[in-house]
C-alpha positions in Angstrom: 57.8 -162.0 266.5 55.6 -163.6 264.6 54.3 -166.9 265.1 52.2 -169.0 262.9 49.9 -172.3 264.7 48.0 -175.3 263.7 45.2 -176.8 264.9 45.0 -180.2 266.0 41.9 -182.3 266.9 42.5 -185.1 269.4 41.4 -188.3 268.2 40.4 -189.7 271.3 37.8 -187.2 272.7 38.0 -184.7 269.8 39.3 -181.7 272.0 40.7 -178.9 269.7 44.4 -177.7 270.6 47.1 -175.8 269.1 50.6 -176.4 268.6 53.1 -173.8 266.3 53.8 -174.7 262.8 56.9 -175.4 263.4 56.7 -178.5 265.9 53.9 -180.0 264.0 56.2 -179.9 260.6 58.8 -181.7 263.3 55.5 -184.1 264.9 54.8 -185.0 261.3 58.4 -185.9 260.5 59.2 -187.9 263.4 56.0 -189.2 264.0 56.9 -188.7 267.7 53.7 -189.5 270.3 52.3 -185.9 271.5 49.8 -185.5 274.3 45.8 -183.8 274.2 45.0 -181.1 277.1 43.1 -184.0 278.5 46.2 -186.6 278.5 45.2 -188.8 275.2 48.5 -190.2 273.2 48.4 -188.9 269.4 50.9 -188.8 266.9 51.1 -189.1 262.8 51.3 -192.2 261.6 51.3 -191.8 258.0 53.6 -190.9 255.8 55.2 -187.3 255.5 55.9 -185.5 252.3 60.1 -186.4 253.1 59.1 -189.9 253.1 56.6 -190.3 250.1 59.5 -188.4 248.3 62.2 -191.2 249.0 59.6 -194.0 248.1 59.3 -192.6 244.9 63.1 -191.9 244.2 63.2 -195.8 245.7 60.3 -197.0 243.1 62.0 -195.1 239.8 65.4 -196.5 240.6 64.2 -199.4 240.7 62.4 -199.0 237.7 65.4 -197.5 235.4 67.4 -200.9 236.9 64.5 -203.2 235.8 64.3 -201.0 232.5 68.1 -201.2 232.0 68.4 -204.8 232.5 65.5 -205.4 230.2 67.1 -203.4 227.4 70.6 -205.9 228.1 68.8 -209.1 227.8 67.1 -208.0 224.6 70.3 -206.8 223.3 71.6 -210.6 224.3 68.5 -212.0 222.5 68.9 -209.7 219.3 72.0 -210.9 218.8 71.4 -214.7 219.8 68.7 -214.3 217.3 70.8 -213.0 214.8 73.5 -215.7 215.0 70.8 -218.1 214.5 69.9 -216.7 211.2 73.4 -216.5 209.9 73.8 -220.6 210.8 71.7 -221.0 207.9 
């Protein structure tokens, strides 16, 4: 079996340790507090790729909503605009 590892550097007293692939992808997702040979608390606290992702799909639905009711309230204003002209 093989078995692929990361490094991690403790940033408390900078001792190098190693911890498989696959519970640093689940360390980074959770952000849950993991422990140095020497006893210091760690853990990730910025934002995994998962969570940058659902910002994003957050921001540009938010966006196409602004953008939507942007392109209503001009339509309202064209034709506002329009029935002013044809008072004339």
């Amino acid at each position: 079996m093989d078995v692929e590892i990361h490094e991690i550097t403790c940033c408390n007293c900078g001792v190098s340790f190693w911890v498989t692939n696959k519970h640093d992808d689940e360390l980074r997702r959770c952000h849950n507090t993991f422990y140095c040979p020497n006893g210091h608390a760690n853990y990730y606290k910025g934002e995994n790729d998962r969570e940058k992702l659902i910002k994003v799909e957050r921001n540009l639905a938010g966006e196409k909503a602004y953008s939507n009711s942007l392109a209503r309230s001009n339509a309202a204003l064209r034709g506002v605009i329009t029935k002013m002209k044809n008072k004339r």
